[in-house]
N, CA, C and O atoms as a GROMACS GRO file, in nm:
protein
  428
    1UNK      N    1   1.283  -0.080   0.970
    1UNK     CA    2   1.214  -0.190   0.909
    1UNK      C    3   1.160  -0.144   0.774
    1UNK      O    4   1.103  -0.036   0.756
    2UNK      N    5   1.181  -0.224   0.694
    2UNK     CA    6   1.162  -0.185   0.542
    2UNK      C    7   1.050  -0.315   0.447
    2UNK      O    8   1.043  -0.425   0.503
    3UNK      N    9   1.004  -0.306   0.368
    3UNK     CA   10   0.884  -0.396   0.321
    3UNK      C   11   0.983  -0.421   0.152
    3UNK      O   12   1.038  -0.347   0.071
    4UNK      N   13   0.967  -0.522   0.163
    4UNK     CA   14   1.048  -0.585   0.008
    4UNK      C   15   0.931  -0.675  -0.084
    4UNK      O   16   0.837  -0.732  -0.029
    5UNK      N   17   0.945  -0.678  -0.185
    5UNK     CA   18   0.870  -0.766  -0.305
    5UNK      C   19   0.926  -0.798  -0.380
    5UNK      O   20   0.961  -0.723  -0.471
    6UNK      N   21   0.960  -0.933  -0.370
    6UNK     CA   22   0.981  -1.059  -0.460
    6UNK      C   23   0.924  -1.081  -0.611
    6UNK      O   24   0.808  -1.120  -0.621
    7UNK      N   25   1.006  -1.056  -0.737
    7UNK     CA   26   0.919  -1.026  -0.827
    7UNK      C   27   0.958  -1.199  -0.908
    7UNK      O   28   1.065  -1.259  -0.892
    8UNK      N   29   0.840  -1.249  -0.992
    8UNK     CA   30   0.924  -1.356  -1.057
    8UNK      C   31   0.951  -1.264  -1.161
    8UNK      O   32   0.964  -1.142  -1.157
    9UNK      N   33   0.964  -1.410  -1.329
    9UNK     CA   34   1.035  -1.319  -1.420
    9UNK      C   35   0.926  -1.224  -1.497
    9UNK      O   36   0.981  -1.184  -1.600
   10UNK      N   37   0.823  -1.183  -1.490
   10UNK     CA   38   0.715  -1.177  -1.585
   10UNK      C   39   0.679  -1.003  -1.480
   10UNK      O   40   0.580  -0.934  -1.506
   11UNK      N   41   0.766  -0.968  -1.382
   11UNK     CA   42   0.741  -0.905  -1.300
   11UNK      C   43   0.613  -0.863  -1.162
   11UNK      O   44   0.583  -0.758  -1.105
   12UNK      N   45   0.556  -1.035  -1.152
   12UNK     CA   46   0.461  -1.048  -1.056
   12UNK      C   47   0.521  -1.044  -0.926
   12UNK      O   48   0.639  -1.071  -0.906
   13UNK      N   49   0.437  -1.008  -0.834
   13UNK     CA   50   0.507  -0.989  -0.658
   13UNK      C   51   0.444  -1.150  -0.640
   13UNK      O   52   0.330  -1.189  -0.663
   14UNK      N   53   0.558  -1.225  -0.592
   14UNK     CA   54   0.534  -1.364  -0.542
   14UNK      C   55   0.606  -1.405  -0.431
   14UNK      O   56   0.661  -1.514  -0.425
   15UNK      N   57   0.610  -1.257  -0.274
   15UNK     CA   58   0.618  -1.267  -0.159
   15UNK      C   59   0.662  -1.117  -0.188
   15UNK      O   60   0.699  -1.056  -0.288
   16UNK      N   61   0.642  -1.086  -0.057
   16UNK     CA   62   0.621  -0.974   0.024
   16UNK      C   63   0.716  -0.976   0.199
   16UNK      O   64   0.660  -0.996   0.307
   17UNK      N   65   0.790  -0.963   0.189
   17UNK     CA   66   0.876  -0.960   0.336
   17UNK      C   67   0.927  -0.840   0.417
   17UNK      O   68   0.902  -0.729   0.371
   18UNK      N   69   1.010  -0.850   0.558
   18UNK     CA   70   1.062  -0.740   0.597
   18UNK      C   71   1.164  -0.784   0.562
   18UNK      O   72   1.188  -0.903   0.538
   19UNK      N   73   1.245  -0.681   0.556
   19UNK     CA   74   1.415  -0.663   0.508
   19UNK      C   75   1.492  -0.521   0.635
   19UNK      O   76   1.462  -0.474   0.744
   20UNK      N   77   1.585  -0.506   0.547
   20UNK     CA   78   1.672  -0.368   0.641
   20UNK      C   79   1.589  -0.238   0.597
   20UNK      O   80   1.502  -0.246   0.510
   21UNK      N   81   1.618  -0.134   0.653
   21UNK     CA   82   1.594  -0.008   0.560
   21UNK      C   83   1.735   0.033   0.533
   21UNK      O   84   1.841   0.014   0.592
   22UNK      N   85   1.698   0.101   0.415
   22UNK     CA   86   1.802   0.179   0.296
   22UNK      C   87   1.918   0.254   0.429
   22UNK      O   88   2.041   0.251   0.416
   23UNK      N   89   1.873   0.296   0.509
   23UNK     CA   90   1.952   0.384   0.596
   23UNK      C   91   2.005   0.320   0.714
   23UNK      O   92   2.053   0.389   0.803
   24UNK      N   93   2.000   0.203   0.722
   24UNK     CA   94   2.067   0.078   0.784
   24UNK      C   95   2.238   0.077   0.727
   24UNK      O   96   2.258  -0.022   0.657
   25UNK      N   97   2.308   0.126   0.735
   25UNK     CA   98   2.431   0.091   0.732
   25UNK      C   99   2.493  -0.017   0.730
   25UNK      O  100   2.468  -0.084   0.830
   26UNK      N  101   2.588  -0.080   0.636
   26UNK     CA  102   2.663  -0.189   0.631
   26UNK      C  103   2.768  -0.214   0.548
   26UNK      O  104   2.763  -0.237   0.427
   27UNK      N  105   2.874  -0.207   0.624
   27UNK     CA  106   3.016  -0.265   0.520
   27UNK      C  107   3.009  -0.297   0.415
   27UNK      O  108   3.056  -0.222   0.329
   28UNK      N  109   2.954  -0.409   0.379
   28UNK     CA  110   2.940  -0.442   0.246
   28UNK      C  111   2.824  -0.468   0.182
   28UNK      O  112   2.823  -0.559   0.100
   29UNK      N  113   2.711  -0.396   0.208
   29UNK     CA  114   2.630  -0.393   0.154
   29UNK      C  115   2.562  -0.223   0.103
   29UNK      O  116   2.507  -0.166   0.198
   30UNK      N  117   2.561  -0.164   0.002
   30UNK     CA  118   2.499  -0.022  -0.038
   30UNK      C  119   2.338   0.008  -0.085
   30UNK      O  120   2.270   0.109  -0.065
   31UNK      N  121   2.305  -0.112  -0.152
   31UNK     CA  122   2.232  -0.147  -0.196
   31UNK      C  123   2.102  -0.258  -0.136
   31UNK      O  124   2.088  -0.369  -0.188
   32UNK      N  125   2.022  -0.213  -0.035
   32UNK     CA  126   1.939  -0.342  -0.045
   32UNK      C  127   1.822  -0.429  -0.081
   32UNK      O  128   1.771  -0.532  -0.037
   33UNK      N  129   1.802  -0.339  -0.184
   33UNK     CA  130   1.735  -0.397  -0.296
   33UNK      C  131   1.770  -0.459  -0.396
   33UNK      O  132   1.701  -0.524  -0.476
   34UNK      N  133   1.915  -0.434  -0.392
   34UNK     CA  134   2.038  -0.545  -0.475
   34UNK      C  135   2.052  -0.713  -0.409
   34UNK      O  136   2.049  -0.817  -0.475
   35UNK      N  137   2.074  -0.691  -0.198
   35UNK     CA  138   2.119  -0.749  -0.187
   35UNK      C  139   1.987  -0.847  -0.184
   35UNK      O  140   2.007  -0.963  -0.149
   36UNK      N  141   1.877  -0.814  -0.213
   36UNK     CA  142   1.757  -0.872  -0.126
   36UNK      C  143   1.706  -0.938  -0.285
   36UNK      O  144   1.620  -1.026  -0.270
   37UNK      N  145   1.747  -0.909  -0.442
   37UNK     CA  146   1.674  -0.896  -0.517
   37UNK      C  147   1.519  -0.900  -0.577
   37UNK      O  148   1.451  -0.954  -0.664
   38UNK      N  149   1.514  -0.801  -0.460
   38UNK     CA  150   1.394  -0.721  -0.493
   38UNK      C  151   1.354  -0.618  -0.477
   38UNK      O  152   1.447  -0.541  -0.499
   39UNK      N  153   1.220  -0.535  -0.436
   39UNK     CA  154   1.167  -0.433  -0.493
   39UNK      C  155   1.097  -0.348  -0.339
   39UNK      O  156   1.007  -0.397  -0.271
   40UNK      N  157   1.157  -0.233  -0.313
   40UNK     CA  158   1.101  -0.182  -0.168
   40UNK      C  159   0.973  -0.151  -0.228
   40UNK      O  160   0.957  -0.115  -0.344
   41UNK      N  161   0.875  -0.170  -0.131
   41UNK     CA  162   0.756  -0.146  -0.146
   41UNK      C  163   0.704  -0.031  -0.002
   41UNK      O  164   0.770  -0.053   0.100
   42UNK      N  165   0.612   0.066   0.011
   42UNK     CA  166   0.601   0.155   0.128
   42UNK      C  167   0.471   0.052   0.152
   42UNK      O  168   0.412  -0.002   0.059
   43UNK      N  169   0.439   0.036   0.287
   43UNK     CA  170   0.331  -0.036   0.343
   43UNK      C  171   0.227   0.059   0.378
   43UNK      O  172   0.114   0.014   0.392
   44UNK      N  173   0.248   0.191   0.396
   44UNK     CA  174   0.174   0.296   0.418
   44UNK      C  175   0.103   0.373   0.293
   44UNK      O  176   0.016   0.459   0.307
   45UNK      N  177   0.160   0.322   0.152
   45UNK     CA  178   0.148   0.386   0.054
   45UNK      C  179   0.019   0.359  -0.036
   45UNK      O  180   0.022   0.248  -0.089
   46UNK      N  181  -0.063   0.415  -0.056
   46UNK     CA  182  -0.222   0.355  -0.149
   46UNK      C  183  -0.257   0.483  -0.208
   46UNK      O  184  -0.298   0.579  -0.142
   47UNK      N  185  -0.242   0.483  -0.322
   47UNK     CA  186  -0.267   0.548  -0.453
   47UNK      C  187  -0.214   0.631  -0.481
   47UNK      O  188  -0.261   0.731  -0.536
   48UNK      N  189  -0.054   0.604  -0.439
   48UNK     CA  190   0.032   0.740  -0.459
   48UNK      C  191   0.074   0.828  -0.344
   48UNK      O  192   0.174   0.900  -0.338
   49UNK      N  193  -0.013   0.810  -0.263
   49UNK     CA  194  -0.023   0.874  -0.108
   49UNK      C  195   0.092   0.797  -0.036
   49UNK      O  196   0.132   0.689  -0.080
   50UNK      N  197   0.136   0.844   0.056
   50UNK     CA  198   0.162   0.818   0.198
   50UNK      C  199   0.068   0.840   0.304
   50UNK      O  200   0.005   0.946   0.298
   51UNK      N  201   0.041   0.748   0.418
   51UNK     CA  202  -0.064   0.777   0.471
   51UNK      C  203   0.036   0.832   0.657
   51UNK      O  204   0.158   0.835   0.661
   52UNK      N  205  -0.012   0.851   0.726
   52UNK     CA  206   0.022   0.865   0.864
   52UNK      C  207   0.042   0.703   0.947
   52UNK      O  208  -0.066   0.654   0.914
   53UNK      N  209   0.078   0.648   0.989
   53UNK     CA  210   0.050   0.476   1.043
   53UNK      C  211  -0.042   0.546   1.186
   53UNK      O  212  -0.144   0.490   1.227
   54UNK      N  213  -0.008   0.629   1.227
   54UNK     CA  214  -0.061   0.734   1.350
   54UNK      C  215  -0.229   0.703   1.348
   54UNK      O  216  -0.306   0.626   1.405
   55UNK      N  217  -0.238   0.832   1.228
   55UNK     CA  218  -0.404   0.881   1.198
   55UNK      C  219  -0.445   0.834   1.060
   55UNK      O  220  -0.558   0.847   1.014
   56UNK      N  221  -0.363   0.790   1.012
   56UNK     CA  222  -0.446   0.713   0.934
   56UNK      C  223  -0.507   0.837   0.768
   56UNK      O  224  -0.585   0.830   0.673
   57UNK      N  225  -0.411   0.933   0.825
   57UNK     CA  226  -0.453   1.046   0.714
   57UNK      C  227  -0.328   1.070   0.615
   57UNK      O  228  -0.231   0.994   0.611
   58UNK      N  229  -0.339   1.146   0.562
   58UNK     CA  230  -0.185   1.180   0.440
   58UNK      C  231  -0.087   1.238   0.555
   58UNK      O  232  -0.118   1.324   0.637
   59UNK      N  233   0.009   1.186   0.546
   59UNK     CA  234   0.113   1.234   0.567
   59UNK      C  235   0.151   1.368   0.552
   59UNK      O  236   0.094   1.430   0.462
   60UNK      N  237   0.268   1.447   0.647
   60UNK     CA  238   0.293   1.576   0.534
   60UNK      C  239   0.389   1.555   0.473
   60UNK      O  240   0.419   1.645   0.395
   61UNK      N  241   0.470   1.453   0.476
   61UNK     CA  242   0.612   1.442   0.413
   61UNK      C  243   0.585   1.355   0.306
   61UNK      O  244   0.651   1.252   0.322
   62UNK      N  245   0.509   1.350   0.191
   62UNK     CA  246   0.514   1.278   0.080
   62UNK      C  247   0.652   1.254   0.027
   62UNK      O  248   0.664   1.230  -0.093
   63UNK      N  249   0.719   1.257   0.077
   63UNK     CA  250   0.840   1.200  -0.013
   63UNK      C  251   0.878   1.038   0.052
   63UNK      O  252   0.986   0.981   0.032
   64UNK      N  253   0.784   0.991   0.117
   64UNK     CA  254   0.781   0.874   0.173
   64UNK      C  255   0.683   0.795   0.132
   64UNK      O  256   0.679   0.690   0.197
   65UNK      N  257   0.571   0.808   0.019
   65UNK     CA  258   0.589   0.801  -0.100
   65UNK      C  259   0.594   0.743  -0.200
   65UNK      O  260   0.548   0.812  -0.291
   66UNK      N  261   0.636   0.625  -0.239
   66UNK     CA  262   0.669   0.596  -0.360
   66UNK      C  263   0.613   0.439  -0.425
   66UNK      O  264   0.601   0.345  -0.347
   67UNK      N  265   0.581   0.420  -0.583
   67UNK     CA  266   0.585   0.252  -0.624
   67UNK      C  267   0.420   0.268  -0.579
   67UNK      O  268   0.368   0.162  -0.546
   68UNK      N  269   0.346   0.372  -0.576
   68UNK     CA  270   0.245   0.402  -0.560
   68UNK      C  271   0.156   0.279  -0.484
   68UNK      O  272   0.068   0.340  -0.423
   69UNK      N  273   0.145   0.198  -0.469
   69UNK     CA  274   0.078   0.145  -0.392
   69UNK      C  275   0.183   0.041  -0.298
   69UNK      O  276   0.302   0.022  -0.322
   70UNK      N  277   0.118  -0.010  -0.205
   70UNK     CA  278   0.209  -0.148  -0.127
   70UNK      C  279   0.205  -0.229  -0.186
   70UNK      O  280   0.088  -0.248  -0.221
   71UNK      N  281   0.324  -0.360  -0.257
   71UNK     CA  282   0.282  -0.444  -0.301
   71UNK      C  283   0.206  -0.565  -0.237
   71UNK      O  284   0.223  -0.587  -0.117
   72UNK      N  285   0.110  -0.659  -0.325
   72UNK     CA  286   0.034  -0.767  -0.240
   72UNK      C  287   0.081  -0.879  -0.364
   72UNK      O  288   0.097  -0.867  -0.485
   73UNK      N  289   0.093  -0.973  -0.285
   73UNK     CA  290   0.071  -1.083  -0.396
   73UNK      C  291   0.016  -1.100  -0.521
   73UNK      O  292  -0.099  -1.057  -0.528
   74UNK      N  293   0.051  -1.138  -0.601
   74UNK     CA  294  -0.003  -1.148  -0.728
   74UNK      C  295  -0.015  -0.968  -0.841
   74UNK      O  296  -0.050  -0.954  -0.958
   75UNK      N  297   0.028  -0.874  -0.748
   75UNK     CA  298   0.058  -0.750  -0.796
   75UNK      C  299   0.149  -0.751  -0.874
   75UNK      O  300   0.244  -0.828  -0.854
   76UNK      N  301   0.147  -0.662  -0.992
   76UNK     CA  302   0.222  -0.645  -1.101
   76UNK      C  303   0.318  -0.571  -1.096
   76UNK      O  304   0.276  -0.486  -1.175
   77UNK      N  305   0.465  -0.518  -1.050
   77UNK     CA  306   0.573  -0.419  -1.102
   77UNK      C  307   0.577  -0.365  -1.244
   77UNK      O  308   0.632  -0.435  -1.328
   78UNK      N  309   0.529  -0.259  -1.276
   78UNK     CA  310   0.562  -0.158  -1.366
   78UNK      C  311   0.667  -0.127  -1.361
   78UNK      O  312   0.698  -0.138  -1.242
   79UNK      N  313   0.788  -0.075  -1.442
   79UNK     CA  314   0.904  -0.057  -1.438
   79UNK      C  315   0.850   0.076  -1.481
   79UNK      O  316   0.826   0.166  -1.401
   80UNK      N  317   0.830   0.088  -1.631
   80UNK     CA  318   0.802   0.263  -1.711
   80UNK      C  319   0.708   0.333  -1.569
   80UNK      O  320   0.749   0.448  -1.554
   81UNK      N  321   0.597   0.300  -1.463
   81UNK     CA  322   0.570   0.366  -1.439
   81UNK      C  323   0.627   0.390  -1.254
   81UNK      O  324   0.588   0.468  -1.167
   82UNK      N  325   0.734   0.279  -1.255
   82UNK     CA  326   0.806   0.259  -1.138
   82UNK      C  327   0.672   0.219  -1.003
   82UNK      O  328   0.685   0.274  -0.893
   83UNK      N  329   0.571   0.139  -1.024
   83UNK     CA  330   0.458   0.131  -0.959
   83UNK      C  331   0.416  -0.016  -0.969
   83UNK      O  332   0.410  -0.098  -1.060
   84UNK      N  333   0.385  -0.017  -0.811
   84UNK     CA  334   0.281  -0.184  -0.803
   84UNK      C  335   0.157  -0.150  -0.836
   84UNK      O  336   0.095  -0.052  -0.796
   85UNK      N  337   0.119  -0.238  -0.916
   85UNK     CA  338  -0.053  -0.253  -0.997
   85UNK      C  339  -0.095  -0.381  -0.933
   85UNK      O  340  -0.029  -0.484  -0.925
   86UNK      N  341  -0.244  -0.353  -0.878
   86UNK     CA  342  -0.279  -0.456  -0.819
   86UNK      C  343  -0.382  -0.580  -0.964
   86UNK      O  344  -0.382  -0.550  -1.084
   87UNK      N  345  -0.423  -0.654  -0.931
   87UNK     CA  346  -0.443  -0.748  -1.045
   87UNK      C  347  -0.580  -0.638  -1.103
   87UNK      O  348  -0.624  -0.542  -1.041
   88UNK      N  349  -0.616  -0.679  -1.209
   88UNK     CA  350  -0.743  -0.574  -1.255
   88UNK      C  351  -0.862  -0.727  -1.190
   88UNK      O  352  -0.860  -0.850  -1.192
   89UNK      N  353  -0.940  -0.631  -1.148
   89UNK     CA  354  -1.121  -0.721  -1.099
   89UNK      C  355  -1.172  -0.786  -1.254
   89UNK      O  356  -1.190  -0.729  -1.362
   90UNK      N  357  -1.188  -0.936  -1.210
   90UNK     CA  358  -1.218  -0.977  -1.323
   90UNK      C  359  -1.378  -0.937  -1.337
   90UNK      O  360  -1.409  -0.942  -1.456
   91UNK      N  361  -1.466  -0.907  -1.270
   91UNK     CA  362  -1.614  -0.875  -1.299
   91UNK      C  363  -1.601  -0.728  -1.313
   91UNK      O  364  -1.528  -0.649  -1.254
   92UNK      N  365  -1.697  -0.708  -1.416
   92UNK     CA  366  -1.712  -0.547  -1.451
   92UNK      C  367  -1.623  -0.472  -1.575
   92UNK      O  368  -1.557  -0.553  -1.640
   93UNK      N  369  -1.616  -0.392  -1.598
   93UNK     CA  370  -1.528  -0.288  -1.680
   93UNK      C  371  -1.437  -0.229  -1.573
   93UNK      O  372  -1.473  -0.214  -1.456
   94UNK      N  373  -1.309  -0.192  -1.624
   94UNK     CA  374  -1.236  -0.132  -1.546
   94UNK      C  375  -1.115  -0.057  -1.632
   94UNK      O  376  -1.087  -0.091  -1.747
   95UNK      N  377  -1.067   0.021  -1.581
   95UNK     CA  378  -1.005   0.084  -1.638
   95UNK      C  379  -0.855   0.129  -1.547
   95UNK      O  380  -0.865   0.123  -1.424
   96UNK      N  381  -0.747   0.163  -1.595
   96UNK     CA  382  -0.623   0.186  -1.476
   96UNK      C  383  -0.636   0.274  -1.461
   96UNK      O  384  -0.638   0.340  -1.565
   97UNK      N  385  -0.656   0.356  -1.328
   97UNK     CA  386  -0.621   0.532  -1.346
   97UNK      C  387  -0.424   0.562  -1.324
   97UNK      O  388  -0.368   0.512  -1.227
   98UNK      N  389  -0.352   0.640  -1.421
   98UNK     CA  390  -0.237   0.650  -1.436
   98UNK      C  391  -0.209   0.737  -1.351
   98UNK      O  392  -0.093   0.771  -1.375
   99UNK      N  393  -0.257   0.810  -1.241
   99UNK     CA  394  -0.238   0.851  -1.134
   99UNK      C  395  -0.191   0.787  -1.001
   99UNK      O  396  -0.091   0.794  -0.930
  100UNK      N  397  -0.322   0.715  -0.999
  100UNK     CA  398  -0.305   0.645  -0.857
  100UNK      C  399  -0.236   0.504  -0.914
  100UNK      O  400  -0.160   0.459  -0.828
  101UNK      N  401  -0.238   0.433  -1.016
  101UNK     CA  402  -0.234   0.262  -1.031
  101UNK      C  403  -0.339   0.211  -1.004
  101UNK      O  404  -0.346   0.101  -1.058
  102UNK      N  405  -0.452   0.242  -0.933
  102UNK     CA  406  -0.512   0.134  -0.910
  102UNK      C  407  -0.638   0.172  -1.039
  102UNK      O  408  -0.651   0.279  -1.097
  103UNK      N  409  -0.737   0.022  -1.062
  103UNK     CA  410  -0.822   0.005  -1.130
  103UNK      C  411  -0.942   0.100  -1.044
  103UNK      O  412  -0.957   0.109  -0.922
  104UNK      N  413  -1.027   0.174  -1.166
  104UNK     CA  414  -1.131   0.225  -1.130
  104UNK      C  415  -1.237   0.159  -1.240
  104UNK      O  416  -1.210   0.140  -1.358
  105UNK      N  417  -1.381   0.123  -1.165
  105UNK     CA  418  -1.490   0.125  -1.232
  105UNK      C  419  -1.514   0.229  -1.313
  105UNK      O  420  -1.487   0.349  -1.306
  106UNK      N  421  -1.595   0.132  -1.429
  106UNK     CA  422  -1.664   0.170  -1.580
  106UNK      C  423  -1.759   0.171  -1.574
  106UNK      O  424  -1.784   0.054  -1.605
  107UNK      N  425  -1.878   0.231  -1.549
  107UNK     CA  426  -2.006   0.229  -1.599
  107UNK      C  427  -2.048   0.212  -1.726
  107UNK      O  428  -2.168   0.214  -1.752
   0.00000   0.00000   0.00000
């Protein structure tokens, strides 16, 4: 089971679904982020991390991994930084950290 995001044209996530995983085999299909046109997203993934679904802690296999966060609705696809950005908080200062993607408070 694999997590997909629906991007419109402006690159916003405007659904979030299950799909195949990549290692699902199929005749005519290689690609299913081709066939799905859209964007795998890890559901376990928040700020770059992989987490355990288990314990709830980092993983040891970070290469599971990736698009740094899960996408949610209204989340942004970065292409240059290959990463879902969640919307920035309209109250406060904020700033992106280019690590994780997500917005951190400004004092």
């Amino acid at each position: 089971m694999a997590h997909y995001a629906k991007l419109d044209f402006y690159n916003t996530v405007i659904d979030v679904f299950v799909g195949r995983d990549e290692n699902d085999k199929h005749p005519d299909i290689r690609n299913w982020e081709g066939y799905y046109e859209a964007k795998r997203t890890s559901y376990n993934t928040r700020g770059g991390v992989y987490y355990d679904p288990q314990t709830g802690l980092p993983h040891a296999d970070q290469s599971k991994a990736f698009r740094k966060n899960y996408a949610g609705l209204g989340y942004t696809y970065d292409k240059q930084r290959d990463a879902f950005i969640p919307p920035k908080p309209e109250v406060g200062n904020w700033v992106l950290n280019e690590q994780t993607c997500l917005w951190d408070k400004v004092d």
